[in-house]
TORKOL-4160 file (C-alpha; in steps of 0.2 Angstrom, whole numbers, padded with zeros to 4 digits, m for minus):
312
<pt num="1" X="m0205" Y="0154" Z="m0223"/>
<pt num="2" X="m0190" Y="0146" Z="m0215"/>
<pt num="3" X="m0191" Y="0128" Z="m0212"/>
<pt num="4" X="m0187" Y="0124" Z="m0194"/>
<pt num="5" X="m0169" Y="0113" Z="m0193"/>
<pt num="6" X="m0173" Y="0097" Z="m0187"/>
<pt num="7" X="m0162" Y="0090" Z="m0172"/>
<pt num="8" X="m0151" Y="0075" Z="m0178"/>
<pt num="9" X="m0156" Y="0065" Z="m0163"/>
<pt num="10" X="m0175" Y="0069" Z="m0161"/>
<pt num="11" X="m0178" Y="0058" Z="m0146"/>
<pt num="12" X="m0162" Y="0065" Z="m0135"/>
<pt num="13" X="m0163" Y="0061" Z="m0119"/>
<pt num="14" X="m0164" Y="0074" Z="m0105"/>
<pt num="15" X="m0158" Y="0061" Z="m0094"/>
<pt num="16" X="m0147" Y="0047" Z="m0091"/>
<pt num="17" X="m0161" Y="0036" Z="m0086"/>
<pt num="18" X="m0167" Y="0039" Z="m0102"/>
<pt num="19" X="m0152" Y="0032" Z="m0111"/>
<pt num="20" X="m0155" Y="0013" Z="m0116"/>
<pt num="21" X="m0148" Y="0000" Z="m0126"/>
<pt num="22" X="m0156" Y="0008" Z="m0143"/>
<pt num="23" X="m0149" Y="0027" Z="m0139"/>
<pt num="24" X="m0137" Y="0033" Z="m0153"/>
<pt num="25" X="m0119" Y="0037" Z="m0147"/>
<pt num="26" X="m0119" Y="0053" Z="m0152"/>
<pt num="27" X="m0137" Y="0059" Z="m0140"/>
<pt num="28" X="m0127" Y="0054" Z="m0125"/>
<pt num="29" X="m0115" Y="0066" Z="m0127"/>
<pt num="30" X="m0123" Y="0081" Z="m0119"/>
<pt num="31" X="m0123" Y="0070" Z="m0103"/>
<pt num="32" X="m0108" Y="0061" Z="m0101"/>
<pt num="33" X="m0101" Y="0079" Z="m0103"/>
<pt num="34" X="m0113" Y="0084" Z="m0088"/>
<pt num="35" X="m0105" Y="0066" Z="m0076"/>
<pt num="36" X="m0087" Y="0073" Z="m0081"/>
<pt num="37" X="m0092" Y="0091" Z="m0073"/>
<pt num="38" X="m0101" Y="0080" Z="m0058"/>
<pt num="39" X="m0086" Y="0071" Z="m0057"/>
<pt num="40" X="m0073" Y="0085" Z="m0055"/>
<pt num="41" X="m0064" Y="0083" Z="m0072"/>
<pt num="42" X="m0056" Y="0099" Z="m0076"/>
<pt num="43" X="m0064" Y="0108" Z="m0091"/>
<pt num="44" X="m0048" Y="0104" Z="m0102"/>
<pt num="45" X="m0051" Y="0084" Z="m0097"/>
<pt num="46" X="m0068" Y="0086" Z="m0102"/>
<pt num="47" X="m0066" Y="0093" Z="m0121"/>
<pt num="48" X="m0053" Y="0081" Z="m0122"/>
<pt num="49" X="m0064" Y="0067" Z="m0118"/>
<pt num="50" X="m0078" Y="0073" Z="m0128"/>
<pt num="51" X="m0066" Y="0077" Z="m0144"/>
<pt num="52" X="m0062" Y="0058" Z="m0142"/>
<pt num="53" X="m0077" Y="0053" Z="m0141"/>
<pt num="54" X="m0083" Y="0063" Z="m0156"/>
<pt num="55" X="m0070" Y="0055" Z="m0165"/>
<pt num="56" X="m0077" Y="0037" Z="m0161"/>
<pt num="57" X="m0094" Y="0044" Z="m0166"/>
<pt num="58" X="m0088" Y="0051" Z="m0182"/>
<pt num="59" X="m0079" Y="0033" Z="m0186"/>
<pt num="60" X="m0094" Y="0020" Z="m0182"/>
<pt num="61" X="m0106" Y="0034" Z="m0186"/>
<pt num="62" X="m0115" Y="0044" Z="m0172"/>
<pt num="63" X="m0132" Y="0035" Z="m0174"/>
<pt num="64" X="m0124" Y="0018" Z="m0170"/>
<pt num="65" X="m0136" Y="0013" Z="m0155"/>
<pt num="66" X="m0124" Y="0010" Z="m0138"/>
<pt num="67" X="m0126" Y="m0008" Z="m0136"/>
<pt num="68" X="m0120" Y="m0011" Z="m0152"/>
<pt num="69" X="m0103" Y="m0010" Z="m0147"/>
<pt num="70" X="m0091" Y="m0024" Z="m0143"/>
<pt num="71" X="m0072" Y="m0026" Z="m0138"/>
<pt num="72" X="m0067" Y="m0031" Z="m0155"/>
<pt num="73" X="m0076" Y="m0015" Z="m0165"/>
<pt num="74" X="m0068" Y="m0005" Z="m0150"/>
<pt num="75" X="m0050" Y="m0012" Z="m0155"/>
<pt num="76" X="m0055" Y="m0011" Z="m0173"/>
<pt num="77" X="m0056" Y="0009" Z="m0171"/>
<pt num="78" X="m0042" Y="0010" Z="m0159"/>
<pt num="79" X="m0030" Y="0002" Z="m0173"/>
<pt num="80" X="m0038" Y="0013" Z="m0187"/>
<pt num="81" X="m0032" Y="0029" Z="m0177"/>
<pt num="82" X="m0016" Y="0021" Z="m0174"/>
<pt num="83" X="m0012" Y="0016" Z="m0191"/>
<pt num="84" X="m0025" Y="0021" Z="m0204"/>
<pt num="85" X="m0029" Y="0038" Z="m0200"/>
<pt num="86" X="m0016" Y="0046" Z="m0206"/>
<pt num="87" X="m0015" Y="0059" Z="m0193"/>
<pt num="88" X="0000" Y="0056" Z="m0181"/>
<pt num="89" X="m0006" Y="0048" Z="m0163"/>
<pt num="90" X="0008" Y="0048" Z="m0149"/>
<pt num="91" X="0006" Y="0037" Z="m0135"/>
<pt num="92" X="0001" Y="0050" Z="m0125"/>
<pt num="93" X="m0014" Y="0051" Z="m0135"/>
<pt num="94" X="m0015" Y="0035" Z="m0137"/>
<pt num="95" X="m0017" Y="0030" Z="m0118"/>
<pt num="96" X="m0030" Y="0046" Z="m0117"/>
<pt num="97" X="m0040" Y="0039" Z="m0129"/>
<pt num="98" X="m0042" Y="0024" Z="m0122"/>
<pt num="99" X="m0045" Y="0033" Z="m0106"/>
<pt num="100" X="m0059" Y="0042" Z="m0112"/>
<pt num="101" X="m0068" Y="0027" Z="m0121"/>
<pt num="102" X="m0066" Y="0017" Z="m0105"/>
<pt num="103" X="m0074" Y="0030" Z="m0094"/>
<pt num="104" X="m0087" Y="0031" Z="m0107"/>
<pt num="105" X="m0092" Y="0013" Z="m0107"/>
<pt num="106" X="m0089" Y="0010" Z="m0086"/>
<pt num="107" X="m0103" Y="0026" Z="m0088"/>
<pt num="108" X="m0117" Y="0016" Z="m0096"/>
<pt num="109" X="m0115" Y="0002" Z="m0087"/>
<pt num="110" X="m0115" Y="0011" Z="m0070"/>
<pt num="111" X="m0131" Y="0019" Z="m0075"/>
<pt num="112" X="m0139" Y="0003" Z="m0083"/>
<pt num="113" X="m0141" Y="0007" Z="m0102"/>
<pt num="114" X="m0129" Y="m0007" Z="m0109"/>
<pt num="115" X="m0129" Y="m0025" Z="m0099"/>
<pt num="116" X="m0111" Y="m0025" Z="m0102"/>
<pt num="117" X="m0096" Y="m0017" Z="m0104"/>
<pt num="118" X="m0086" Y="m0019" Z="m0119"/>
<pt num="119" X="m0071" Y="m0007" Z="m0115"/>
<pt num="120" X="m0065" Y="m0015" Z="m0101"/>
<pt num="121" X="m0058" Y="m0029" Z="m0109"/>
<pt num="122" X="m0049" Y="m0016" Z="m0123"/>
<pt num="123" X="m0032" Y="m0019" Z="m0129"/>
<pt num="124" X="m0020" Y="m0007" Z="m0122"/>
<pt num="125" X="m0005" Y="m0002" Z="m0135"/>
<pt num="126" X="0010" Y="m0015" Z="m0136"/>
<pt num="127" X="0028" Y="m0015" Z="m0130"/>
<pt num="128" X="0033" Y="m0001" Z="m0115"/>
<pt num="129" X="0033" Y="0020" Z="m0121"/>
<pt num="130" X="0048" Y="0025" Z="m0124"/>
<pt num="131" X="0059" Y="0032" Z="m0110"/>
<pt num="132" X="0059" Y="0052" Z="m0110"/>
<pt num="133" X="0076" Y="0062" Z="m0112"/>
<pt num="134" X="0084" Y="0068" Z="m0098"/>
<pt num="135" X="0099" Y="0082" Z="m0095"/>
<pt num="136" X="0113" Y="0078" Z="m0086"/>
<pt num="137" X="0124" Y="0089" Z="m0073"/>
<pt num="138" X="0134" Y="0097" Z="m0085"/>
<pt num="139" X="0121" Y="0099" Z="m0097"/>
<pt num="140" X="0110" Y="0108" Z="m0082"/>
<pt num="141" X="0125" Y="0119" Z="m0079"/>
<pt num="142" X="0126" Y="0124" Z="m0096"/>
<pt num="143" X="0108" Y="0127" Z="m0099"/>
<pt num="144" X="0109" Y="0139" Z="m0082"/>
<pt num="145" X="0124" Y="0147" Z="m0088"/>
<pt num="146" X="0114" Y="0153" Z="m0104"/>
<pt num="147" X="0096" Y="0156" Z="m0096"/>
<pt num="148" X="0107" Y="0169" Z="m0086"/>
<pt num="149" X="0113" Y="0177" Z="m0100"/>
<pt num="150" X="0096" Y="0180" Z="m0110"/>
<pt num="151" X="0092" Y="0197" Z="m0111"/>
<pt num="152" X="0076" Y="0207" Z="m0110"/>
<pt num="153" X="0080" Y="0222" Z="m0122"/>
<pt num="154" X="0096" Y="0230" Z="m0116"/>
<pt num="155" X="0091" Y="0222" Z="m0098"/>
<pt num="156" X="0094" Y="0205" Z="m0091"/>
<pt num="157" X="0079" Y="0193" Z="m0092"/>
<pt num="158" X="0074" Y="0186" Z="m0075"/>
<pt num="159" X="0061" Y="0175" Z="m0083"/>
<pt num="160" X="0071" Y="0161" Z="m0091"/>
<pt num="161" X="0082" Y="0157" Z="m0076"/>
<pt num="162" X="0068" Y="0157" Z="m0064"/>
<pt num="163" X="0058" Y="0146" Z="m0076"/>
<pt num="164" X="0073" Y="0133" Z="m0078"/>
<pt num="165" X="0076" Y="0133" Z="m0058"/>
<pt num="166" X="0058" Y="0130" Z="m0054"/>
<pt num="167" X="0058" Y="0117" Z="m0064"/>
<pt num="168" X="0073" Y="0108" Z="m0061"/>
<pt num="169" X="0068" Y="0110" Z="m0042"/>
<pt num="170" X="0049" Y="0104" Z="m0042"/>
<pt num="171" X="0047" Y="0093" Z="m0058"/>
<pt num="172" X="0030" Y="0102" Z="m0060"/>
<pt num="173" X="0020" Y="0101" Z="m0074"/>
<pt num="174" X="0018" Y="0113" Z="m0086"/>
<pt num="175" X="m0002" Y="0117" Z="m0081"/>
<pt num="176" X="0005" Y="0117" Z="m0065"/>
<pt num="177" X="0019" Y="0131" Z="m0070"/>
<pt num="178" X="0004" Y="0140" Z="m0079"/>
<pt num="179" X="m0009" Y="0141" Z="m0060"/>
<pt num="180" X="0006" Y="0148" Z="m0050"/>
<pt num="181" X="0006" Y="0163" Z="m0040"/>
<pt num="182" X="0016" Y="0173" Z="m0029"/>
<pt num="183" X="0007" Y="0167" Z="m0015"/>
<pt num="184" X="0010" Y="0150" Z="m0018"/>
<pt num="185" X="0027" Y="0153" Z="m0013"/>
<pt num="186" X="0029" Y="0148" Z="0009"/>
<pt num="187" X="0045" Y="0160" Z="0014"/>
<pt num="188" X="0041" Y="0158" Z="0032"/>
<pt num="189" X="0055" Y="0146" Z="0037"/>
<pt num="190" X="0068" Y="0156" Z="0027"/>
<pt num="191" X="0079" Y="0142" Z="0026"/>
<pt num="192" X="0068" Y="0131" Z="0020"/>
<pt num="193" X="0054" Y="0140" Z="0009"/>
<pt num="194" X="0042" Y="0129" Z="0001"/>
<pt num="195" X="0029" Y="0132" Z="m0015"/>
<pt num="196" X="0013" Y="0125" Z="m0015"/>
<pt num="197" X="0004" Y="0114" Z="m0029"/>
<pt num="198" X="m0013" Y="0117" Z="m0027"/>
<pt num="199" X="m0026" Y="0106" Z="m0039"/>
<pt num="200" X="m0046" Y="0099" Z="m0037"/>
<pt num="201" X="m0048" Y="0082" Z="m0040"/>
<pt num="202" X="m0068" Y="0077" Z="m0040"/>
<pt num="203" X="m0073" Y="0095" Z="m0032"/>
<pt num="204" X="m0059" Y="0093" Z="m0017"/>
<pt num="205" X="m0046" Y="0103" Z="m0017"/>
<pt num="206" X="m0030" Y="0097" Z="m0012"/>
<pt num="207" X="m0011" Y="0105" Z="m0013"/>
<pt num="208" X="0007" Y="0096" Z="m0011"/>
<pt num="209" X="0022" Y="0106" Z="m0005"/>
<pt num="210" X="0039" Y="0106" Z="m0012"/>
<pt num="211" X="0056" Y="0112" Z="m0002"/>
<pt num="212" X="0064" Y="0124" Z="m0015"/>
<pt num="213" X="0080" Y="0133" Z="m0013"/>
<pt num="214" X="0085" Y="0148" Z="m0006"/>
<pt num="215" X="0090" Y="0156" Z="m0022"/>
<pt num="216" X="0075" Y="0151" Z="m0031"/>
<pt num="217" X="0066" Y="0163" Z="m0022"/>
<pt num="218" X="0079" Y="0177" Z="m0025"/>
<pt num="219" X="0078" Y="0174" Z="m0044"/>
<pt num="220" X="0059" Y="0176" Z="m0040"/>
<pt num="221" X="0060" Y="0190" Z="m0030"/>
<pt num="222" X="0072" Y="0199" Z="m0047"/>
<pt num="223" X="0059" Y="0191" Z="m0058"/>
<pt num="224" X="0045" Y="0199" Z="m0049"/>
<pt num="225" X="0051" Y="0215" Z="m0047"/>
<pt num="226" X="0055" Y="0215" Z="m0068"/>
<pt num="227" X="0036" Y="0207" Z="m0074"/>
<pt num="228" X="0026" Y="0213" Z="m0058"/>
<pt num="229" X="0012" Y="0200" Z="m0063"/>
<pt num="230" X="m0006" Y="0205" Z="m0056"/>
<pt num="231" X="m0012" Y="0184" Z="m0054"/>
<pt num="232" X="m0001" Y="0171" Z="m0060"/>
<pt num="233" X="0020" Y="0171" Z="m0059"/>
<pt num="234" X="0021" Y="0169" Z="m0077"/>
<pt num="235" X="0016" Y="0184" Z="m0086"/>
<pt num="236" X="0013" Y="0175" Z="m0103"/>
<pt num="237" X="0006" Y="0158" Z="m0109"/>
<pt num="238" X="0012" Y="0141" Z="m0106"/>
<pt num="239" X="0018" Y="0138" Z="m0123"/>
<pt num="240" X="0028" Y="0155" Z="m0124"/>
<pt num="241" X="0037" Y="0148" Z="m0109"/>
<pt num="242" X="0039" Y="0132" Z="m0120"/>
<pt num="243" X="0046" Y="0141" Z="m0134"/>
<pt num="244" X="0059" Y="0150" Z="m0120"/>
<pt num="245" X="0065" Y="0130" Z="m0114"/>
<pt num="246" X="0068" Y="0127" Z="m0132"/>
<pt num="247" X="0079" Y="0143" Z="m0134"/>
<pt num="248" X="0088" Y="0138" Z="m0118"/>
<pt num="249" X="0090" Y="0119" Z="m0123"/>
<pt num="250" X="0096" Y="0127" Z="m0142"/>
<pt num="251" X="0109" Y="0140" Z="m0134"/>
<pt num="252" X="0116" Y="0128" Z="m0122"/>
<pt num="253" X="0118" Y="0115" Z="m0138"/>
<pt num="254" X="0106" Y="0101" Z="m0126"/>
<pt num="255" X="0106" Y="0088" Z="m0143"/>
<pt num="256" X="0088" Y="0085" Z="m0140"/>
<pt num="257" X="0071" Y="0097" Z="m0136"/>
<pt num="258" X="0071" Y="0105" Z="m0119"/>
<pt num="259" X="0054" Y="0104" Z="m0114"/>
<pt num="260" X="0041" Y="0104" Z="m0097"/>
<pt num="261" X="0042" Y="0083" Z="m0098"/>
<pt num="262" X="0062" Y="0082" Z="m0098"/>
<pt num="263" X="0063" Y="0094" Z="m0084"/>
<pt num="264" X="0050" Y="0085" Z="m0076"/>
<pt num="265" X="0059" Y="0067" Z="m0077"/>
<pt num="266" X="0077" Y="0075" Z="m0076"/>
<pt num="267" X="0069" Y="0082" Z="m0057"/>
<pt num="268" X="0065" Y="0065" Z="m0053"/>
<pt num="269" X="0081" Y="0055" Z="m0057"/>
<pt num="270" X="0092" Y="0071" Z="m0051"/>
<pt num="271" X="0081" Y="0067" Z="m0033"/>
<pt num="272" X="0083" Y="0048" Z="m0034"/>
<pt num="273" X="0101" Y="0049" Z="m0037"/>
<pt num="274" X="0103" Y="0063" Z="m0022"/>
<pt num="275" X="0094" Y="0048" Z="m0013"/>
<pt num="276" X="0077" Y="0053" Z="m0008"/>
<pt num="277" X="0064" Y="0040" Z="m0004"/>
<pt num="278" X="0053" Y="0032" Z="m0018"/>
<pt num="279" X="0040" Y="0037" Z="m0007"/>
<pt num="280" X="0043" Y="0058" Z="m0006"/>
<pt num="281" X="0046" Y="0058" Z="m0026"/>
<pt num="282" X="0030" Y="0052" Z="m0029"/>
<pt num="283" X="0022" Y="0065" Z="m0016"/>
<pt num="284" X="0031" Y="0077" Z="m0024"/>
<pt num="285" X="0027" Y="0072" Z="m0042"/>
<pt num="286" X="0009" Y="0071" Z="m0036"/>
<pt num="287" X="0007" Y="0054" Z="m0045"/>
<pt num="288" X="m0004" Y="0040" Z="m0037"/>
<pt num="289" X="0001" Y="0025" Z="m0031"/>
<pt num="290" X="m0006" Y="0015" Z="m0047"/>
<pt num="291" X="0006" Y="0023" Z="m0059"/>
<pt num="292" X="0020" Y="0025" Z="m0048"/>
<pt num="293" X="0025" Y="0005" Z="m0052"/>
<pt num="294" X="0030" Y="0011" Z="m0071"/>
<pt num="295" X="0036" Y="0029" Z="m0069"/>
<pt num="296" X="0049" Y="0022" Z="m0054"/>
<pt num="297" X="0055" Y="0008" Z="m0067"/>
<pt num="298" X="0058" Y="0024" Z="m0080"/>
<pt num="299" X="0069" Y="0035" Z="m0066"/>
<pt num="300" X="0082" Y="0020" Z="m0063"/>
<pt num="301" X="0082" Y="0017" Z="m0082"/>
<pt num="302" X="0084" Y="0035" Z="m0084"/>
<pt num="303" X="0098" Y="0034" Z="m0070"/>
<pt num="304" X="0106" Y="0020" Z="m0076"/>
<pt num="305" X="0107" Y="0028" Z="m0095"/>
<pt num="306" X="0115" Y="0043" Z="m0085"/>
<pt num="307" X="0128" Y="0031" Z="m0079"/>
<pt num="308" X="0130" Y="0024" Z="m0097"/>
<pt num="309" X="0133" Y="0041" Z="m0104"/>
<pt num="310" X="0147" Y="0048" Z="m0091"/>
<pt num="311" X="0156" Y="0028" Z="m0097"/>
<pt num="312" X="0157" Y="0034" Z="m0115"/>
C-alpha cells in the first residue's frame, strides 16, 4: 500500500486573508503568483518573480514564517547572491531582484499579514550601472554594409538588413521585435509610415507609434516576400535574431557585442543628437516618466563619449 505524500505546508492557505504573520514563505507562493496574474504581469514577469522568490525561500528556508523578516536579513540575502553565491548576478538581475522582493513585501502588507514592511527600506546596489556601448555613424554604415551582404543559400538574406534597420529606427526591445506582425506596420501616409508597439500593462492594452522610414518598409516588403511569415515578422526565435546582430556586429569588425540593448541606446542618442525632444524619446522608448530621469543622464553620456571618440 502506498503511503500518501504529505504536503510540505499542510495548513496552505486558499486565501490571502488566510495568510498571517506565522504563514511560512514558501505557502504564499501559489498566491502571490495569482495577484501577479490580477495585476497584469506578463507570464515571463511572473516566473521571473516567483524564481526570485524561490530563491529567497531556498536561502532562509521556505518554512521561515513571513513576519520574521526584516530589512537587515533582506540585505543579508541580497549580498550573499551578489557575492557569495557563486553564480554570476548582472545589475540587471540584480535590480529585478530587488523588484520582485519589494512587490512581495508591499503584498503582505496591502492585505494585512505582516504589520510592517521590511523591504521598503532595502538597500539598492552602490555606485551608477555602467553605461551601455553604443555604435557610431561609421560603425552603423558598416554594419549595414555587411547586413546587405549576408546571404541566404545562393540568395540574398532580407532578414539581417530589415532586422538592423528596425532597430536602429525604433530602439524596440527585443520582446517587442519578437510580437511584431505585418499589420503592425501603418503604410497609409506613404511618406510617413509608422509601426505600432502594441503591449498590456495591468489588463489594458495600450500601443505607441513610431515614424520609420520609407525604405524600411521596402526591405520589409523583400523580406516578406522571401520568409512569408504566417503571424509574427520574424520567422525564427528572438535569440536566433540575437545570434544574427552578433554575426553582423563580428563582420563589420564593431569591437564590442552587437546586441538588442546597444541598438536600443544607439537609437536614442542617434535621435537626441538629430535633436528630438526629450519628451518624444521617452514616448518612443515607452519608458515612464520615473525612469526617464537616469536613462536621459545615460544618452548625453553616451553622446558626449561619441564626441570623445571622433576627438581621438
Amino acid at each position: 500500500m502506498l503511503k500518501r505524500q504529505l504536503p510540505l505546508f499542510p495548513s496552505q492557505p486558499d486565501d490571502p486573508k488566510d495568510i498571517n504573520r506565522k504563514t511560512p514563505l514558501g505557502a504564499t507562493f501559489d498566491l502571490f503568483r495569482a495577484y501577479l496574474g490580477q495585476e497584469g504581469k506578463s507570464e515571463h514577469t511572473v516566473k521571473a518573480f516567483l524564481a526570485d522568490m524561490t530563491l529567497l525561500a531556498e536561502h532562509t528556508g521556505a518554512e521561515t514564517p513571513v513576519a520574521q523578516y526584516t530589512t537587515t536579513n533582506l540585505n543579508e540575502f541580497l549580498h550573499w547572491m551578489e557575492f557569495g553565491r557563486g553564480v554570476p548576478c548582472s545589475r540587471k538581475t540584480y535590480a529585478r531582484r530587488v523588484t520582485s522582493i519589494k512587490v512581495y513585501f508591499k503584498w503582505l502588507k496591502q492585505i494585512g499579514a505582516i504589520p510592517h514592511d521590511p523591504a521598503q527600506a532595502v538597500l539598492q546596489r552602490s555606485g551608477p550601472a555602467p553605461l551601455s556601448q553604443v555604435i557610431s555613424r561609421e560603425e552603423e554604415k558598416s554594419a549595414i554594409l555587411v547586413a546587405q551582404g549576408m546571404k541566404k543559400g545562393d540568395d540574398h538574406d532580407y532578414r539581417p538588413e530589415f532586422l538592423l534597420l528596425l532597430l536602429l529606427e525604433t530602439g524596440i526591445k527585443k520582446s517587442e521585435a519578437g510580437r511584431l506582425t505585418a499589420q503592425d506596420f501603418d503604410r497609409s501616409n506613404p511618406e510617413r509610415p509608422v509601426v505600432l508597439i502594441k503591449h498590456k500593462s495591468k489588463n489594458v492594452y495600450k500601443e505607441r507609434r513610431i515614424e520609420v522610414s520609407a525604405r524600411l518598409v521596402e526591405v520589409l516588403d523583400d523580406y516578406l516576400a522571401q520568409y512569408h511569415p504566417k503571424e509574427a515578422v520574424f520567422t525564427c526565435t528572438t535569440r536566433n535574431l540575437e545570434y544574427i546582430l552578433t554575426d553582423i556586429g563580428e563582420q563589420a569588425e564593431i569591437p564590442f557585442k552587437l546586441s538588442f540593448e546597444v541598438m536600443r541606446w544607439t537609437c536614442a542618442v542617434r535621435d537626441y543628437r538629430a535633436g528630438m525632444e526629450e519628451e518624444a524619446i521617452r514616448e518612443k522608448l515607452g519608458l515612464s516618466r520615473t525612469s526617464w530621469y537616469e536613462t536621459s543622464a545615460k544618452i548625453k553620456r553616451l553622446s558626449t563619449q561619441l564626441d570623445e571618440q571622433a576627438v581621438h
